[in-house]
ZABALO-569931 format. One record per residue: residue in one letter; residue number from 1; x, z, y of N, C-alpha, C, O in turn. Coordinates in Angstrom, 1 decimal. Atoms other than C-alpha are relative to their C-alpha. Example, Ala and Ser with C-alpha at 12.3 -4.5 7.8 and 13.67 -1.06 7.14 Angstrom:
// ZABALO-569931
('A',1,(0.9,0.0,-1.2),(12.3,7.8,-4.5),(0.9,0.0,1.2),(1.9,0.7,1.2))
('S',2,(-0.9,0.0,-1.1),(13.7,7.1,-1.1),(-0.8,0.8,1.1),(-0.3,0.9,2.2))
END
This chain:
// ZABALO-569931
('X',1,(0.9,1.1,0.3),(46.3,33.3,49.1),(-1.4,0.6,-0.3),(-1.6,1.7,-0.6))
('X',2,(1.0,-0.5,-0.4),(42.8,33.4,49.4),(-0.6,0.0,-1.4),(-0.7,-1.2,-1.9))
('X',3,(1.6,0.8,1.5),(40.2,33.5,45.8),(-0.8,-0.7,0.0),(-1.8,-0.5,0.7))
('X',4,(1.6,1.0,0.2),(38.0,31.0,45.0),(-1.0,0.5,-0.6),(-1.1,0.9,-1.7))
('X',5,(1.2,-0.9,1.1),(34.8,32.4,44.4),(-0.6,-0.9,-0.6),(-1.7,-0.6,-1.1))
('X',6,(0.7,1.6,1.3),(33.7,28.8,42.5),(1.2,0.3,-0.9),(0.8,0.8,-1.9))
('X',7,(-1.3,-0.2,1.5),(36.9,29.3,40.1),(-0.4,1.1,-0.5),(-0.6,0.9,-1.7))
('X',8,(-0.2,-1.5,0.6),(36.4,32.9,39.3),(-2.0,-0.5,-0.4),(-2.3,-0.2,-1.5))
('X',9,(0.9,0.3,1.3),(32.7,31.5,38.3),(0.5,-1.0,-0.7),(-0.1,-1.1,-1.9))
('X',10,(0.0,1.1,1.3),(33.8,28.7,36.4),(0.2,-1.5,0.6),(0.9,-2.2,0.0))
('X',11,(0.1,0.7,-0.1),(33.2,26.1,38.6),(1.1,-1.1,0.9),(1.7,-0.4,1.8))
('X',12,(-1.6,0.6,-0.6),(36.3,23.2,40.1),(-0.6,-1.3,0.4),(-1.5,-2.1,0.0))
('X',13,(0.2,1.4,-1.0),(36.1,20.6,42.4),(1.4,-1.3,-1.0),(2.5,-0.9,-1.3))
('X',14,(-0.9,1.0,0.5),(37.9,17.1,40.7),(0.8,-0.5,1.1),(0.9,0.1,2.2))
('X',15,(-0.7,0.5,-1.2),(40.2,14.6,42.6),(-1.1,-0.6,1.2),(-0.9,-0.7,2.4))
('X',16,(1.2,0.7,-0.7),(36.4,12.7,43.6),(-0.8,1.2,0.6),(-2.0,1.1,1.0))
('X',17,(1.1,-0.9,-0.9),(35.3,16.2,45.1),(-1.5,0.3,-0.9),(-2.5,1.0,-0.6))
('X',18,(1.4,-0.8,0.8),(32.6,16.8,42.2),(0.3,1.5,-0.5),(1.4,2.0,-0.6))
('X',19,(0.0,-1.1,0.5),(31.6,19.8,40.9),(0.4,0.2,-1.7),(-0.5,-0.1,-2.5))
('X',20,(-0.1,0.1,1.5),(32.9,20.2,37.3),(0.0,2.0,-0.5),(0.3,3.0,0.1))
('X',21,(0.1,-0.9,1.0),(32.3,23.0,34.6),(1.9,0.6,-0.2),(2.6,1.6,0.0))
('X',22,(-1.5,0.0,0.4),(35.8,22.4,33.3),(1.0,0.2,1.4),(0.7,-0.1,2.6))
('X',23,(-0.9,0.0,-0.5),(39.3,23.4,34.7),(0.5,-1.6,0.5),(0.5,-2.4,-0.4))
('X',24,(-0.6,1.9,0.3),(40.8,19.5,36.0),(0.9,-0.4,-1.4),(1.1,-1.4,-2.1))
('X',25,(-1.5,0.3,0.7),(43.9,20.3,33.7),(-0.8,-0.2,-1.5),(-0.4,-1.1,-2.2))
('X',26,(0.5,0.2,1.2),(41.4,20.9,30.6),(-0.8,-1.1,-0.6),(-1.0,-1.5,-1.8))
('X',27,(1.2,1.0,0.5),(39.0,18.2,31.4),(1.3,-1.4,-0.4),(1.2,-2.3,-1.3))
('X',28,(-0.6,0.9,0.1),(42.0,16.0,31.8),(1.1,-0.1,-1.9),(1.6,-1.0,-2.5))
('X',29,(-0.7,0.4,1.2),(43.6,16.8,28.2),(-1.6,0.2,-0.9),(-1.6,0.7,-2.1))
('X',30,(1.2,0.1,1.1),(40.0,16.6,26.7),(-0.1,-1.4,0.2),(-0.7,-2.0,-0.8))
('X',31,(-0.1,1.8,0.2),(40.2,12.8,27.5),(0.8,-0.4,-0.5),(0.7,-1.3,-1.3))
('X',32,(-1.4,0.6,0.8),(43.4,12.4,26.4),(-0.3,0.0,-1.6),(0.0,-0.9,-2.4))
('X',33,(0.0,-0.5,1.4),(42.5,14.0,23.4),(-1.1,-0.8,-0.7),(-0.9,-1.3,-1.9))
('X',34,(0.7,1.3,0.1),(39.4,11.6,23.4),(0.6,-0.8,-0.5),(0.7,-0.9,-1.8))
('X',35,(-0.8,1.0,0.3),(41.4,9.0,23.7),(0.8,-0.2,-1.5),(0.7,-1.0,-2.3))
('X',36,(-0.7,0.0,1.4),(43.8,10.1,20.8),(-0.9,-0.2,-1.0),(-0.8,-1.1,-1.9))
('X',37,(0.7,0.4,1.2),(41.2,10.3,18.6),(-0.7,-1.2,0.1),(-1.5,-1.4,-0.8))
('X',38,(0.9,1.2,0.2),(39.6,7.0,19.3),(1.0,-0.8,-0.4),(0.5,-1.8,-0.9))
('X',39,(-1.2,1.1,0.6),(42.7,5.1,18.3),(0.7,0.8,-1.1),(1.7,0.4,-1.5))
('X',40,(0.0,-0.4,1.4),(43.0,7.5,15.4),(-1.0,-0.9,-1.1),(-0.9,-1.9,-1.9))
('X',41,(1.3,0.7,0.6),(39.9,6.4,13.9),(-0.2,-1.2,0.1),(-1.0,-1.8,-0.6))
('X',42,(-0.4,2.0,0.0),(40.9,2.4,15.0),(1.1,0.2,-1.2),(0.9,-0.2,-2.4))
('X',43,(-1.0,-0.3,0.8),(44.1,3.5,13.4),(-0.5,0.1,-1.7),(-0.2,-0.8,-2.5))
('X',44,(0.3,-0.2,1.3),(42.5,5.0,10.0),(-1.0,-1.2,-0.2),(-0.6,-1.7,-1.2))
('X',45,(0.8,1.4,-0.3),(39.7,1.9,10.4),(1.1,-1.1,-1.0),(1.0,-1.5,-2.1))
('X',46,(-1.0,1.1,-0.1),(42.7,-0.5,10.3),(0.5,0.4,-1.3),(0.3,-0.5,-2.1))
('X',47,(-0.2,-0.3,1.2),(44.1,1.2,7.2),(-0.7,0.3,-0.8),(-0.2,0.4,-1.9))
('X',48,(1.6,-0.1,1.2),(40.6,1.8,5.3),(0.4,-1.9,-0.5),(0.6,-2.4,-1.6))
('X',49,(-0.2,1.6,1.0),(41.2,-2.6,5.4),(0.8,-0.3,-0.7),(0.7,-0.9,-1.8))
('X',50,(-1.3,0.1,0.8),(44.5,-2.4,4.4),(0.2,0.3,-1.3),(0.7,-0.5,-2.1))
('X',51,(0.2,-0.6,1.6),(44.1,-0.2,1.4),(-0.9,-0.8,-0.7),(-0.5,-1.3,-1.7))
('X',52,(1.2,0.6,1.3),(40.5,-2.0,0.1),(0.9,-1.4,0.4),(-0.1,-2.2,0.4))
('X',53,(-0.5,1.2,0.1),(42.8,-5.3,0.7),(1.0,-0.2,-1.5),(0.9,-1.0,-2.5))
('X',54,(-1.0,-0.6,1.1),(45.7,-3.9,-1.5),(-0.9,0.4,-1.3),(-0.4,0.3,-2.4))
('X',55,(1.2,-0.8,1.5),(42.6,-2.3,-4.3),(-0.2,-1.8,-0.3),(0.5,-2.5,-1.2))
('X',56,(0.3,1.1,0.8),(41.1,-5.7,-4.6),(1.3,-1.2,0.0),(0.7,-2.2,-0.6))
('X',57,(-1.4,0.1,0.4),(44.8,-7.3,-4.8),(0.4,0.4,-1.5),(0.5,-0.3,-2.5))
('X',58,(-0.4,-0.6,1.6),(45.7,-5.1,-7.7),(-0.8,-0.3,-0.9),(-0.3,-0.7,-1.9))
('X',59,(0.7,0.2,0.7),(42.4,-5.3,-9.2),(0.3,-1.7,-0.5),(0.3,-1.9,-1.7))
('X',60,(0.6,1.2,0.2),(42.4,-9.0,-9.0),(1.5,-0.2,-1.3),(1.5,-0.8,-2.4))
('X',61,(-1.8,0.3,1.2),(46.7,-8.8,-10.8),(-0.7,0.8,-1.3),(-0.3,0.4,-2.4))
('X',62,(-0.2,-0.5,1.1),(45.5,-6.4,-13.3),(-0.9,-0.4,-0.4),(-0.7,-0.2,-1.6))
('X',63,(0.6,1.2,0.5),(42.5,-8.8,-14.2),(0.9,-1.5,-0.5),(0.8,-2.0,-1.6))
('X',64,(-0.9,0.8,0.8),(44.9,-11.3,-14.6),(1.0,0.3,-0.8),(1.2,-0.5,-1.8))
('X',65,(-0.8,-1.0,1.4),(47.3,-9.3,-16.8),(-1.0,-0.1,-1.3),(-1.0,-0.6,-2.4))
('X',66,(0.5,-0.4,1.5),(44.8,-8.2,-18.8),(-0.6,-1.9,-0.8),(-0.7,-2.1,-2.0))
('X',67,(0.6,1.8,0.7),(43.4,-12.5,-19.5),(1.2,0.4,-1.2),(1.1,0.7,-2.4))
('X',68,(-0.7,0.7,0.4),(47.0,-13.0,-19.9),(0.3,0.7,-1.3),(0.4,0.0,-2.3))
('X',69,(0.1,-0.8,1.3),(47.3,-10.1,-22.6),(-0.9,-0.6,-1.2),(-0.6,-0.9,-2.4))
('X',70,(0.6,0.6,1.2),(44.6,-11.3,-24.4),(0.3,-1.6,-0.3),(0.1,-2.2,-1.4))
('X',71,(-0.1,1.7,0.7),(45.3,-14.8,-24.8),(2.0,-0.2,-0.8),(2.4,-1.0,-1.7))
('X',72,(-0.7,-0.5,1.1),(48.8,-13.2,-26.0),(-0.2,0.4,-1.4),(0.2,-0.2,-2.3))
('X',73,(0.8,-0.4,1.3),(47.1,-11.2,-28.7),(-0.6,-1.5,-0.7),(-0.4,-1.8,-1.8))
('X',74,(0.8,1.2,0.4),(45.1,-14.5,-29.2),(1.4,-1.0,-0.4),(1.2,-1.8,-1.2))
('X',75,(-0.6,1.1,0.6),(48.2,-16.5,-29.7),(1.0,0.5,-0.9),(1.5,-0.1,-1.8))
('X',76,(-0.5,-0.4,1.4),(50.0,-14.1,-31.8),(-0.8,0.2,-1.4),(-0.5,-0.1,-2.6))
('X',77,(0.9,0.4,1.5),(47.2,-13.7,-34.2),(-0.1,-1.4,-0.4),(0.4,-1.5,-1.5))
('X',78,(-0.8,0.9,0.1),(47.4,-17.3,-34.2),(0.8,-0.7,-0.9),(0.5,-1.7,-1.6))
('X',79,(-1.2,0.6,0.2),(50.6,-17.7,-35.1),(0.1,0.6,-1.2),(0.8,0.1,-2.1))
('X',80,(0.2,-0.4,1.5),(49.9,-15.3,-37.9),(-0.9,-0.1,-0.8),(-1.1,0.5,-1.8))
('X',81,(1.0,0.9,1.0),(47.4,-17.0,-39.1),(0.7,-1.0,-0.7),(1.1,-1.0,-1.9))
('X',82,(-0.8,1.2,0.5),(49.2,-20.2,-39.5),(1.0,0.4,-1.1),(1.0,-0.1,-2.2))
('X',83,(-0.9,-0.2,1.2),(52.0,-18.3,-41.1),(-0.5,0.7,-1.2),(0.3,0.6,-2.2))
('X',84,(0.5,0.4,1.1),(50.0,-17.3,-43.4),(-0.6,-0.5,-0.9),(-0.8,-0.1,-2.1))
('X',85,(0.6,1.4,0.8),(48.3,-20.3,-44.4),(1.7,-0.4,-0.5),(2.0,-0.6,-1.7))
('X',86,(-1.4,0.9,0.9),(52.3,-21.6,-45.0),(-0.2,0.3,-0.7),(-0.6,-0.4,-1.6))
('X',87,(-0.9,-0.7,1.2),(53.0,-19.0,-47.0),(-1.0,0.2,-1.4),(-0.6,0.4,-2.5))
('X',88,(0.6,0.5,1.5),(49.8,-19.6,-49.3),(0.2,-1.8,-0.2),(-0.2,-2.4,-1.2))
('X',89,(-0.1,1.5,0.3),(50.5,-23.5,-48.9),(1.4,0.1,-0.6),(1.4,-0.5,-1.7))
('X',90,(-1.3,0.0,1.0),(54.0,-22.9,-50.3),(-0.3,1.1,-1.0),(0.7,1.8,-1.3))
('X',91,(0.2,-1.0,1.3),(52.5,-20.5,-53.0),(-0.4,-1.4,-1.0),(0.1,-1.7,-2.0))
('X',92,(1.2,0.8,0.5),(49.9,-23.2,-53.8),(1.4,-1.2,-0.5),(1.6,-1.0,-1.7))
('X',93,(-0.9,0.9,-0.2),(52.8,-26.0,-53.8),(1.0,0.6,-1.5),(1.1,0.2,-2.7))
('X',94,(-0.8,-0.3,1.5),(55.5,-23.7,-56.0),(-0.7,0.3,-1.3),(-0.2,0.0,-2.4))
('X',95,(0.8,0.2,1.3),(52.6,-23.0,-58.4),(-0.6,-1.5,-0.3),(-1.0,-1.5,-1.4))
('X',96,(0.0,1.7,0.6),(51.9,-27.0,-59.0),(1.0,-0.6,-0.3),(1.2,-1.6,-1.1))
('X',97,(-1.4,1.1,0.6),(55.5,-27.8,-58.9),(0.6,0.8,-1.7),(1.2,0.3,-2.6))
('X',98,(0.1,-1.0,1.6),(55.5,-24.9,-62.0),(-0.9,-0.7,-0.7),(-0.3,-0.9,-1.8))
('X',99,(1.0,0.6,0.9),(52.4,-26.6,-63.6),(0.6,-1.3,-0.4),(0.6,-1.6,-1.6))
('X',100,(-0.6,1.1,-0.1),(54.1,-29.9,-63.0),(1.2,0.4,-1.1),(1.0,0.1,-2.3))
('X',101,(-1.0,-0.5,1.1),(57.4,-28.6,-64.8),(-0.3,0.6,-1.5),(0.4,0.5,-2.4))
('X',102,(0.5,-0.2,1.4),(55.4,-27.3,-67.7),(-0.7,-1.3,-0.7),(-0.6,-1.3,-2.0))
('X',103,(0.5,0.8,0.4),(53.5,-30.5,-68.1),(1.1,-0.8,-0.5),(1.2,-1.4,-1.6))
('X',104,(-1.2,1.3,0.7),(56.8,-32.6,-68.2),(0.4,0.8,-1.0),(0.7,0.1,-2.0))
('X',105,(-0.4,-0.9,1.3),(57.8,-29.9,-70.7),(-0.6,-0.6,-1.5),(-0.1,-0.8,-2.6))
('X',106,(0.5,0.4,1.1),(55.4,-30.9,-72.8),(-0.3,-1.5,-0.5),(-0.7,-1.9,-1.6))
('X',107,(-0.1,1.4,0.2),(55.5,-34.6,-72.2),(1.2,-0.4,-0.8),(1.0,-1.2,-1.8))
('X',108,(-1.9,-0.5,0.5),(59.4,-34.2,-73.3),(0.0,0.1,-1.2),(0.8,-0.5,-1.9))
('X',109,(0.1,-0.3,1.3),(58.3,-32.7,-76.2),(-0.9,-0.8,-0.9),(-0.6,-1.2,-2.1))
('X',110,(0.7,1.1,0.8),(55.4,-34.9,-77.3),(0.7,-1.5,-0.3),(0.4,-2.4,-1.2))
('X',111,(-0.2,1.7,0.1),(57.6,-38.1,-76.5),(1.1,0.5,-1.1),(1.3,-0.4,-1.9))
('X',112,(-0.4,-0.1,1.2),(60.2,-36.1,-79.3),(-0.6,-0.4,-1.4),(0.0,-1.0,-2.3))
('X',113,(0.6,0.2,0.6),(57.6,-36.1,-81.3),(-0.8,-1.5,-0.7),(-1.1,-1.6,-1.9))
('X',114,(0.7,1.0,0.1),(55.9,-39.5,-81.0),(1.6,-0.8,-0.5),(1.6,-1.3,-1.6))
('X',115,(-1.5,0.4,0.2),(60.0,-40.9,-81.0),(0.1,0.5,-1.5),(0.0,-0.6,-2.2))
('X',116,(-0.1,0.1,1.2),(60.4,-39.1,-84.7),(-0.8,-0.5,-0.6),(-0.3,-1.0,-1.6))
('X',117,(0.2,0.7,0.7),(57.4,-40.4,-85.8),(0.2,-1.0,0.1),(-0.1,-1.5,-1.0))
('X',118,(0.4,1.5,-0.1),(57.8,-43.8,-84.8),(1.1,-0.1,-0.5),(1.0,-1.2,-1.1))
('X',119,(-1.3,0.3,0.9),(61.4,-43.6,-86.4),(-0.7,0.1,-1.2),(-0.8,-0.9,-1.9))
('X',120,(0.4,-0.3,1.5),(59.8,-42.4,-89.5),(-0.5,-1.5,-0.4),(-0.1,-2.1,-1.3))
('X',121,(1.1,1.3,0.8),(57.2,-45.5,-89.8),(0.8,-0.9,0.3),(0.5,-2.0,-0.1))
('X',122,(-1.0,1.3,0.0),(60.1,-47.6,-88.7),(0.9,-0.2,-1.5),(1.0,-0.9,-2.5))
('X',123,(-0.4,-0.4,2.0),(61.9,-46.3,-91.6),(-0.8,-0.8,-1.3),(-0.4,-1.7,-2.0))
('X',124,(0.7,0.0,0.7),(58.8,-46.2,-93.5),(-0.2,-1.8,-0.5),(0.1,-2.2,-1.6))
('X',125,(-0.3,1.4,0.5),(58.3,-50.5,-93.2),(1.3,-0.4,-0.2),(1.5,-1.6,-0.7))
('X',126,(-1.3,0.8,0.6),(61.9,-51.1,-93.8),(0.3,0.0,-1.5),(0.6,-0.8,-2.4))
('X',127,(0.0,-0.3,1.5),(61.8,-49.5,-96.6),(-1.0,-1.1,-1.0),(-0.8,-1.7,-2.1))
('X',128,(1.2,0.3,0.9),(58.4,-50.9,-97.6),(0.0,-1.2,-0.2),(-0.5,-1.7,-1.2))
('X',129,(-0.5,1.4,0.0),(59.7,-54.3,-96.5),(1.1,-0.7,-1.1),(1.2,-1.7,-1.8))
('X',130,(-1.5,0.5,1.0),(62.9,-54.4,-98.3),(-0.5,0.4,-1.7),(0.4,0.2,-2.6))
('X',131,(-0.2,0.0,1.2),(60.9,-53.4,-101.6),(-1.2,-0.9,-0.4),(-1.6,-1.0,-1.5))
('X',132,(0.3,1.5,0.8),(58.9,-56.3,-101.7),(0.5,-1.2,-0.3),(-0.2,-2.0,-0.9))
END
């Protein structure tokens, strides 16, 4: 077989008869390879949306978590508020029903009191009656 003295410089005829730099076999996996990478970079493209889809996604749940957290916190404090308003409304309540029980205590005792005297001065005009 004969040498090409265009190959042995460098230079290769394509299937259209041009003059090319490149080997065919090289120029043809440098398009391919082209190619691969242009639908890499559609490919990673297409998943850059996917991910910032999924980010603002998450962002938007873990915004709503965190509301719903706080309006938790907000309804357990709350709820321990209230219970501790009971628990001074039933302080406030067993100390009046105690004040209350000491007052009848002493109603109890005054109405002994007012009851012996009024026996006494009942006494007292019978007596005073029966010695006129």
């Amino acid at each position: 077989m004969a040498k090409d003295p265009l190959g042995e410089a460098g230079l290769h005829f394509d299937e259209l008869n041009k003059l090319r730099v490149l080997e065919p076999e090289v120029d043809q996996k440098t398009r391919e390879l082209k190619e691969e990478c242009e639908d890499f970079v559609d490919k990673i493209g297409q998943f850059q949306k996917i991910v910032g889809g999924l980010i603002e996604l998450v962002d938007e749940l873990a915004k709503e978590a965190e509301t719903e957290k706080m309006k938790a916190i907000g309804a357990r404090n709350l709820l321990k508020s209230v219970a501790k308003q009971r628990e001074a409304q039933q302080q406030q309540l067993q100390a009046l029903t105690a004040e209350k029980k000491m007052q009848l205590e002493r109603y109890r005792i005054e109405y002994e009191a007012l009851s012996k005297v009024e026996a006494e001065q009942n006494e007292f005009i019978e007596q005073f009656i029966l010695q006129k």
